[in-house]
C-alpha positions, 0 to 999 in steps of 0.5 A: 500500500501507499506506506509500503506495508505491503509489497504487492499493494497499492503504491505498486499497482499505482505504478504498473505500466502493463494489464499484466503487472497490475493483475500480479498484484492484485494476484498477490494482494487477494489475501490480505486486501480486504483487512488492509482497506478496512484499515486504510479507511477505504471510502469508493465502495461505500460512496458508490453504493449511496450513489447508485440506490439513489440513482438506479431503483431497488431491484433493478438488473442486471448491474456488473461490477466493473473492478470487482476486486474481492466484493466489497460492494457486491456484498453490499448491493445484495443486502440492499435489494439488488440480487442480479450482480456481475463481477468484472476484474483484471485479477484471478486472486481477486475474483477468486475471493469475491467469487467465495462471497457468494453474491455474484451471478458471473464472473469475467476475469477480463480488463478494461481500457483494452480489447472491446468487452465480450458483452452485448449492447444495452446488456446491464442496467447499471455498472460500478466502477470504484477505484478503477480509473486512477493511476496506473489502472484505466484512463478515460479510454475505458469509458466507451465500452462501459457506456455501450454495454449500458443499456439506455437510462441506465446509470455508471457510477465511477470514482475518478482520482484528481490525477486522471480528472485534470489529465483529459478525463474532465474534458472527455466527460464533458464531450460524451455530454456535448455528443448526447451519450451520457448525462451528469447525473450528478458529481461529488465533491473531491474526498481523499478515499484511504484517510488511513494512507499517505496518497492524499490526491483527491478522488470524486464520485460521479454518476452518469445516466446514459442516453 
């Protein structure tokens, strides 16, 4: 992590430079990943899950989880009434754990920012993506796909660090909104997601509705 109490975490993963080096990673993490964000004080999941039930009805699916990592929110989102939840992640380890969790109806271990999703047009009613696009993850690249296999009216709820935000993100939001394909639902004020770290550069959660 970011004080480097754990080699394989995220202060290495905010440094990968290939797919593949960040899935090692997060590979290596599995075991210990979920007690070390509890203990960094991990915001992004919690803050997505407030964002999509109140922006996306109770119930309604499919929704996939895109960056699931071990299943923080899938956990949460079938306590809170949505039972019909995907997982997508780049890491085996990670899947792995979410898998024995018992909440998700598919999983895909699958990257995003690459080759095209292996999904249908208009498949899911809403994805959540928390703590994806940052540094050394996925970059505005990977937004095209989620919004195509969003079906319209549906909702992709993202968190975005700073870094990323004032390096092109900003604007390519901004033009997906000029082009007609996705509304600002709406937008968080900037938080720092592991008060427990030394990595202060804000994040912000934004929610878009899809056209």
């Amino acid at each position: 992590m970011t004080d480097n109490k754990h080699d394989g975490g995220l202060s290495a993963a905010y440094a990968a430079k290939r797919p593949e080096e960040v899935a090692a990673i997060y590979d290596k993490w599995s075991e210990t990943y979920d007690a070390d964000m509890s203990a960094a004080g991990y915001r992004h999941p919690t803050i997505c899950l407030a964002l999509l039930t109140r922006h996306l009805p109770r119930g309604a699916g499919p929704l996939l989880d895109a960056g699931a990592g071990t299943g923080l929110i899938g956990e949460w989102l079938a306590i809170t009434g949505y039972p019909k939840v995907e997982a997508l992640d780049i890491s085996e380890g990670m899947l792995a754990k979410a898998a024995a969790k018992g909440v998700y109806t598919a999983l895909h271990c699958l990257a995003l920012g690459g080759l095209p999703l292996p999904f249908a047009d208009n498949t899911y009613a809403g994805i959540v993506s928390a703590g994806v696009f940052t540094s050394g993850h996925v970059g505005a690249e990977g937004l095209d796909e989620l919004i195509r296999i969003c079906k319209p009216g549906g909702v992709i709820v993202l968190t975005v660090k700073n870094t990323l935000w004032y390096a092109g993100f900003a604007e390519r939001i901004a033009d997906l909104e000029v082009q007609g394909a996705v509304v600002r639902a709406e937008e968080t004020a900037p938080y720092v997601s592991m008060p427990g770290e030394a990595d202060t550069i804000p994040s912000r959660g934004l929610v878009l509705r899809v056209r």
